[in-house]
FIFI-814725 format. One line per 2 residues: number of its first residue (from 1); their letters; for each residue x, y, z of C-alpha. Coordinates in nm, 3 decimals, padded with zeros to 5 digits. Layout:
REM residues N
NUM) A) X:Y:Z  ...
This chain:
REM residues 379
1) XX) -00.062:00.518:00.699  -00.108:00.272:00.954
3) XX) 00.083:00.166:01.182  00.121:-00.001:01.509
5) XX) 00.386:00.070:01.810  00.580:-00.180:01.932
7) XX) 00.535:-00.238:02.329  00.835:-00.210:02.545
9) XX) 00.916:-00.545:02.611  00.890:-00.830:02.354
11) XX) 01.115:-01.054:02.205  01.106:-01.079:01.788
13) XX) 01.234:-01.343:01.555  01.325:-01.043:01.312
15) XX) 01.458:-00.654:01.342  01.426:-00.476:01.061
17) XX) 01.665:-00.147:01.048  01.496:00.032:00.761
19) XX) 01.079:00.118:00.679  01.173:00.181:00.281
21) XX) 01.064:-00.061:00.036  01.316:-00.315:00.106
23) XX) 01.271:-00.360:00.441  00.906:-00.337:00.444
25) XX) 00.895:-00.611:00.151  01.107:-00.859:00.425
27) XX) 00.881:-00.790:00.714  00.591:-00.839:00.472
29) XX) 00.747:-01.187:00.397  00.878:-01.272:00.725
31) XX) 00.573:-01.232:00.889  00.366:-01.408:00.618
33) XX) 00.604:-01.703:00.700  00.459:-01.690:01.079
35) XX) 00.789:-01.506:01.226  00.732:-01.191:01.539
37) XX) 00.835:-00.877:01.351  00.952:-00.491:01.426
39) XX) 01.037:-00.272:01.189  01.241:00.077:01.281
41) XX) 01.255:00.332:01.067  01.188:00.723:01.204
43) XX) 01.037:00.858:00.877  00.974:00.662:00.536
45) XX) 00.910:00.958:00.317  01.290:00.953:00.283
47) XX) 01.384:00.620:00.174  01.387:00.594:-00.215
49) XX) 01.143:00.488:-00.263  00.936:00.773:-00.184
51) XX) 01.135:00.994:-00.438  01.127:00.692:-00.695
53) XX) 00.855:00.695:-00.998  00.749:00.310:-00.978
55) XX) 00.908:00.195:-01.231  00.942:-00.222:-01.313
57) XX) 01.158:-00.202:-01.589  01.368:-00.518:-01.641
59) XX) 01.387:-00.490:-02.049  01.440:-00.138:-02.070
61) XX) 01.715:-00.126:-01.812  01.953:-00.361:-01.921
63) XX) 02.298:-00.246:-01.994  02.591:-00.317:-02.170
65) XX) 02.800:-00.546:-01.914  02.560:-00.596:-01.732
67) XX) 02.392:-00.913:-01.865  02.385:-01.121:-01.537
69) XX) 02.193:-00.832:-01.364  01.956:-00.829:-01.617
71) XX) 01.872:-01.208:-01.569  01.810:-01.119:-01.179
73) XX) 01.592:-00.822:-01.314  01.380:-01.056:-01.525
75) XX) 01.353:-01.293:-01.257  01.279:-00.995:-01.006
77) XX) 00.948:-00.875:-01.250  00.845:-01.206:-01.284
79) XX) 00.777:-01.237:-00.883  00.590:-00.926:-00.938
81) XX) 00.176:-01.011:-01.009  00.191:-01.328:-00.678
83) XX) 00.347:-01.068:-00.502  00.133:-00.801:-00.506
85) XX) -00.188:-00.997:-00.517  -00.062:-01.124:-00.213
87) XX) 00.048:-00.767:-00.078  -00.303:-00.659:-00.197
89) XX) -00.455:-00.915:00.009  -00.310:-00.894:00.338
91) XX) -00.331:-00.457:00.294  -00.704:-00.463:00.175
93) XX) -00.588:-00.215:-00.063  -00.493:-00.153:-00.375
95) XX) -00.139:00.071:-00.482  -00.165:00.074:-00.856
97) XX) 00.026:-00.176:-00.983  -00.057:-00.155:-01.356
99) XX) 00.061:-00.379:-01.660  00.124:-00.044:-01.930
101) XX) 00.411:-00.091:-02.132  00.721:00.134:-02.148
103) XX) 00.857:00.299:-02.530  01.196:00.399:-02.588
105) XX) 01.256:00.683:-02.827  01.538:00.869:-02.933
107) XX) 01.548:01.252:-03.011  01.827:01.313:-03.262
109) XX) 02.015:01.061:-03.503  02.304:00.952:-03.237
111) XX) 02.034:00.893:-02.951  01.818:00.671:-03.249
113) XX) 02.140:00.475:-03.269  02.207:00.404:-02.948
115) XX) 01.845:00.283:-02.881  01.897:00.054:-03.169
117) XX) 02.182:-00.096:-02.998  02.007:-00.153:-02.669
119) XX) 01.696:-00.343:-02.834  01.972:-00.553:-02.995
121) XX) 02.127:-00.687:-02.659  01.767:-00.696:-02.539
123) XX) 01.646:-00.886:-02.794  02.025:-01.124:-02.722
125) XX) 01.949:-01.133:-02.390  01.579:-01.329:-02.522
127) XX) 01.372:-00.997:-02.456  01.043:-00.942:-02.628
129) XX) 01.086:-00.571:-02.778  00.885:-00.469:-03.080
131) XX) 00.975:-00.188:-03.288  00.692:00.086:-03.397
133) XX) 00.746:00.321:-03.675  00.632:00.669:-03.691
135) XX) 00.254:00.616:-03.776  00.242:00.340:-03.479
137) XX) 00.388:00.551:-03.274  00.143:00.829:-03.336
139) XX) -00.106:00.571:-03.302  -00.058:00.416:-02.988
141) XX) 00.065:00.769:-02.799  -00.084:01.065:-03.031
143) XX) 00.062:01.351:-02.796  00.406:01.251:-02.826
145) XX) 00.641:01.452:-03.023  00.537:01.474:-03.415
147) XX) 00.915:01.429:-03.491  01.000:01.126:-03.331
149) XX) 01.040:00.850:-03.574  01.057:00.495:-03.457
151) XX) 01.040:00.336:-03.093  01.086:00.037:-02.937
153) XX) 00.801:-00.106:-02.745  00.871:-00.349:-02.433
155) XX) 00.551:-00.502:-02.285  00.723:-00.684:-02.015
157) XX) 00.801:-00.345:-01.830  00.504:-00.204:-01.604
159) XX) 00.457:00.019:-01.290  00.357:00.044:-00.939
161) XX) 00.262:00.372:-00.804  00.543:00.371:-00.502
163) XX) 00.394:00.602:-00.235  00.108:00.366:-00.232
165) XX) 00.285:00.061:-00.252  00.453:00.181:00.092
167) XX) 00.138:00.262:00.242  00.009:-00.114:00.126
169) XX) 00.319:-00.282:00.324  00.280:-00.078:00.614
171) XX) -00.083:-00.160:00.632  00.009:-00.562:00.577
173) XX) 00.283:-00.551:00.832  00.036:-00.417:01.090
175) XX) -00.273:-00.650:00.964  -00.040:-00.946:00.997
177) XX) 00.054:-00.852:01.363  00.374:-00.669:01.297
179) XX) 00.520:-00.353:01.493  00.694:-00.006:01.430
181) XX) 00.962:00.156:01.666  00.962:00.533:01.525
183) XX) 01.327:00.569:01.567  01.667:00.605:01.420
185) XX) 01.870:00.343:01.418  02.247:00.389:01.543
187) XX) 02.360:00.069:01.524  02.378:-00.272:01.472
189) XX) 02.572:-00.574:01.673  02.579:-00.962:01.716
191) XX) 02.538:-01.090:02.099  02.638:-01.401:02.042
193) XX) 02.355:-01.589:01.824  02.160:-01.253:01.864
195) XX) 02.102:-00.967:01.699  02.088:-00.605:01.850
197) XX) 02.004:-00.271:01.709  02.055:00.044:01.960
199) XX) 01.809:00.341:01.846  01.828:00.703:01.923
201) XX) 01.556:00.709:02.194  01.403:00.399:02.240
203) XX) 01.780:00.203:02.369  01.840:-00.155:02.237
205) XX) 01.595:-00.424:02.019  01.694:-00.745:02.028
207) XX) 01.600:-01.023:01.785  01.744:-01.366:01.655
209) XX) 01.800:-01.205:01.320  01.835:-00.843:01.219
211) XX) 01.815:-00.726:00.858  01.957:-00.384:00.766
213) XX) 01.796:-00.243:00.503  01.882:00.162:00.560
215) XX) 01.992:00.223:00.158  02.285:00.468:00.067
217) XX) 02.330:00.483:00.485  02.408:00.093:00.547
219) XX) 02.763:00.149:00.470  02.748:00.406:00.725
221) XX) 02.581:00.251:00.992  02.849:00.135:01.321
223) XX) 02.838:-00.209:01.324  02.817:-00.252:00.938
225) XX) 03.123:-00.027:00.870  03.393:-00.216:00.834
227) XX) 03.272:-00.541:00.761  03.366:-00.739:00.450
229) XX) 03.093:-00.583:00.229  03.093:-00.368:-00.106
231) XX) 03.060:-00.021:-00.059  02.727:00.143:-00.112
233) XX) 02.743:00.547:-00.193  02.430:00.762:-00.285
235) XX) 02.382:00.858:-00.634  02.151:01.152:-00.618
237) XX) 01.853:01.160:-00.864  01.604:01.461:-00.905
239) XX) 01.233:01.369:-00.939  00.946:01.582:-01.098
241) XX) 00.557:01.528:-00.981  00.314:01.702:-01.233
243) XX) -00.028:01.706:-01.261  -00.311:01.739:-01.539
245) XX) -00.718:01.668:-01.548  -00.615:01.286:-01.720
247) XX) -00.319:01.152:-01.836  -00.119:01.262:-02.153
249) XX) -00.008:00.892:-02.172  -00.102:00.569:-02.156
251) XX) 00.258:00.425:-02.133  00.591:00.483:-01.957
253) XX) 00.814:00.627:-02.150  01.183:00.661:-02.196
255) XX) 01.382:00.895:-02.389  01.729:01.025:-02.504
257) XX) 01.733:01.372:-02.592  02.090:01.462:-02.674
259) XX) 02.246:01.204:-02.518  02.089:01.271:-02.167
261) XX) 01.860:01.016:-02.045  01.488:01.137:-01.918
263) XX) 01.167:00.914:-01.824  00.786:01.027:-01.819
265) XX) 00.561:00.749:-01.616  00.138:00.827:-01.617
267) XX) -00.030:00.770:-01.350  -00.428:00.710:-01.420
269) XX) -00.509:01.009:-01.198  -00.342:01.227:-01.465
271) XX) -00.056:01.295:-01.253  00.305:01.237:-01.457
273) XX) 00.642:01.166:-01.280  00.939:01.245:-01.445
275) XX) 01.298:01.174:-01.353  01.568:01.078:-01.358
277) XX) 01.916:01.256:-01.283  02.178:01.055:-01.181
279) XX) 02.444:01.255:-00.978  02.758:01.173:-00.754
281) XX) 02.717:01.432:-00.482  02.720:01.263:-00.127
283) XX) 02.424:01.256:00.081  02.336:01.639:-00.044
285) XX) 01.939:01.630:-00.160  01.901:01.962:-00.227
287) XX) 01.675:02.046:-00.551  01.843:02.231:-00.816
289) XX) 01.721:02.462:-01.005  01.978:02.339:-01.304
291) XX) 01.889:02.032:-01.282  01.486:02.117:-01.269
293) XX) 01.534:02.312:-01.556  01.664:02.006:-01.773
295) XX) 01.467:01.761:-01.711  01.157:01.981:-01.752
297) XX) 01.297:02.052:-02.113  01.407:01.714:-02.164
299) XX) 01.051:01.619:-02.127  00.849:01.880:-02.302
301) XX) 01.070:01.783:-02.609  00.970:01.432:-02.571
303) XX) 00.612:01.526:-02.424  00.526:01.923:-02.571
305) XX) 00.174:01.889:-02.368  00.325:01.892:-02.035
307) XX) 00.339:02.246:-02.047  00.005:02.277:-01.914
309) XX) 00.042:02.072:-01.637  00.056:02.167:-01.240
311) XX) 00.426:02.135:-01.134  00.303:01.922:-00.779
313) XX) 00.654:01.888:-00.651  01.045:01.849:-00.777
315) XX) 01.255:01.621:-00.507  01.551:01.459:-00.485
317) XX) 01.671:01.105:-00.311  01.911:00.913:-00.278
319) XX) 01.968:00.529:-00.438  02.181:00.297:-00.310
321) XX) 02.494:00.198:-00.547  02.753:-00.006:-00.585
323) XX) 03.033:-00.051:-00.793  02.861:-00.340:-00.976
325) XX) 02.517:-00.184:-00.976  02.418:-00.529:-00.791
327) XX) 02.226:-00.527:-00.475  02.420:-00.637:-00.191
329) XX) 02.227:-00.924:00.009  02.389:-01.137:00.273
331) XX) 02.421:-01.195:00.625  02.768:-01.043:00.794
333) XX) 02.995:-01.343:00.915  02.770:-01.646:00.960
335) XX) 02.600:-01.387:01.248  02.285:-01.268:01.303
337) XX) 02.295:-00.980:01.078  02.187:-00.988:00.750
339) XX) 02.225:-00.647:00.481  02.001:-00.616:00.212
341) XX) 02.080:-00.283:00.012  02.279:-00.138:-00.309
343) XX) 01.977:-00.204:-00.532  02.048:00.107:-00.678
345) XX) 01.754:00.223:-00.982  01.573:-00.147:-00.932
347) XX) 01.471:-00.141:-00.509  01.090:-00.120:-00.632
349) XX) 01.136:-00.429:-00.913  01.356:-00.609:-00.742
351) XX) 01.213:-00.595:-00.342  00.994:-00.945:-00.368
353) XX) 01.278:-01.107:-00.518  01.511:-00.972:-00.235
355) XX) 01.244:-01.017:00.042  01.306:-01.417:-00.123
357) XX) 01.634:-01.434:-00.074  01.657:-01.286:00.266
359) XX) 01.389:-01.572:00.351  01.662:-01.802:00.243
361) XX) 01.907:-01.683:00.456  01.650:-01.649:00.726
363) XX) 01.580:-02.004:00.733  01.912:-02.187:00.588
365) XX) 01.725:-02.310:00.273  01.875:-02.252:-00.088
367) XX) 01.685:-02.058:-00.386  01.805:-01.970:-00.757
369) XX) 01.746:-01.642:-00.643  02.090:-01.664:-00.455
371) XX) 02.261:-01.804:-00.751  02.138:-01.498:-01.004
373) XX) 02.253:-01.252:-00.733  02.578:-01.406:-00.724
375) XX) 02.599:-01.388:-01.096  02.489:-01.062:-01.086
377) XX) 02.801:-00.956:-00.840  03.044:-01.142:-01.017
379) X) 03.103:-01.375:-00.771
């Protein structure tokens, strides 16, 4: 990846605390609007997005109770093809962002059920889902399992391959004059109308604004702890990398087997991710061997081919929650700290949409963006 180190002495209109997809999507945008930028973040293959599989999944994530989410989801996906033509643009390279639909199946009886009653508030909440039978099932995806019976299609969900999709920001922040400080940040304050963040070895950064974008940490962080904010915790989810000659799919899919929920996203290199558990342990992101074992036999159910595939790697990360499964987006006291994190499952589909509100706040201007988060928060 490129990148490019900041020089000791320079004065920036934004500090970014955080090099995962979040806060690389605001110093993408901040710069594009003309603003000095530094980003700090020590190492970006553990943010969550590294461990995520790319998913943009608006229709197939939405939720009982969560209705006003899913409206901020929609409007997240819909930012999705300006941004990364832009993103593409600025990089000079491309990070597979690919329009494939996503199928939901269900294994046994109960899970067909409970698909069923998804696609209905999907289809309530004015989602475009089609429904395939059997023999269009077997049509459209031939190596799926002979004895699933009926799915639901959703051609509004797609994918970004999100390892590249970091590289791409990194290389746009440093094409558009941005900088890196390789550091860990300890914490944040407010000088006045400034904004400082003290790193491990590099001392202070100062900036007008600083956005803290550090995931399941933020809560953490000195300086954020405390403050009138909902609590973000890390919900632990294991992730599978496989590889084959081509891919076994053509489209994401997602599956209940038994009640537990698994996905299976192609890449076009033949690769296949395959994720996700969803666990309340801390900040522990040690790989299980447990939890390996089920979600390699949650899949193969779903997927019998996949036996024959390279098992590349099996990681875990950590997403960002809150109790509301909203994203938490707003600057701390009328100060010059702004926190953009909790995005929990949707950082990858819903960073441009966040990098559009924190614009907002940036600059003092107003954006229906805002008013769907609220909603979303139940404020």
């Amino acid at each position: 990846m490129l990148t490019s180190a900041a020089p000791k002495a320079r004065s920036y209109d934004v500090a970014v605390a955080g090099g995962g997809v979040i806060g690389l999507s605001t110093a993408f945008a901040a710069l594009s609007s003309g603003r000095r930028v530094v980003v700090i973040e020590p190492d970006a293959t553990k943010s969550a997005a590294w461990v995520a599989a790319g998913m943009l999944a608006p229709a197939s994530e939405a939720h009982f109770g969560e209705e006003a989410l899913t409206r901020l989801l929609l409007a997240g996906a819909a930012r999705w093809p300006d941004f990364a033509s832009a993103l593409e643009g600025a990089a000079g390279e491309t990070f597979g962002f690919r329009t494939t639909p996503t199928v939901a199946v269900g294994v046994d009886a109960a899970d067909r059920s409970e698909v069923r009653r998804l696609v209905d508030l999907q289809q309530s909440l004015g989602i475009e889902v089609s429904t395939l039978d059997r023999a269009s099932l077997r049509a459209q995806e031939p190596l799926l399992a002979g004895s699933l019976l009926e799915a639901a299609l959703f051609r509004g969900d797609h994918q970004v391959d999100n390892r590249a999709l970091l590289g791409a920001l990194r290389s746009a922040v440093v094409s558009l004059g941005g900088f890196f400080i390789d550091d860990v940040v300890c914490s944040v304050s407010a000088s006045g109308a400034i904004g400082k963040i003290e790193t491990a070895q590099n001392g202070s950064v100062e900036a007008i604004d600083v956005v803290v974008a550090l995931g399941a940490r933020t809560s953490q962080l000195p300086g954020i702890t405390g403050a009138d904010l909902p609590i973000v915790r890390p919900v632990k989810g294991h992730v599978l990398r496989l590889r084959g000659a081509e891919p076994l799919i053509d489209v994401t899919v997602r599956a209940l087997v038994h009640g537990r929920s698994v996905y299976l996203v192609p890449r076009a290199d033949g690769r296949l991710v395959v994720g996700a558990t969803s666990e309340e342990r801390g900040f522990d992101t040690t790989v299980t061997a447990g939890e390996v074992h089920q979600l390699l036999d949650d899949a193969r159910i779903v997927l019998p081919g996949l036996d024959e595939l390279e098992l590349e790697e099996a990681i875990a990360g950590l997403r960002p929650g809150t109790t509301s499964n909203a994203p938490v987006i707003q600057r701390i006291d009328d100060g010059p700290v702004i926190v953009a994190t909790g995005h929990f499952r949707n950082g990858i589909l819903l960073a441009p949409i966040t990098a559009e509100i924190v614009m907002a706040l940036l600059s003092g201007t107003s954006t229906t963006a805002l008013d769907l988060l609220a909603a979303a928060q139940g404020s």
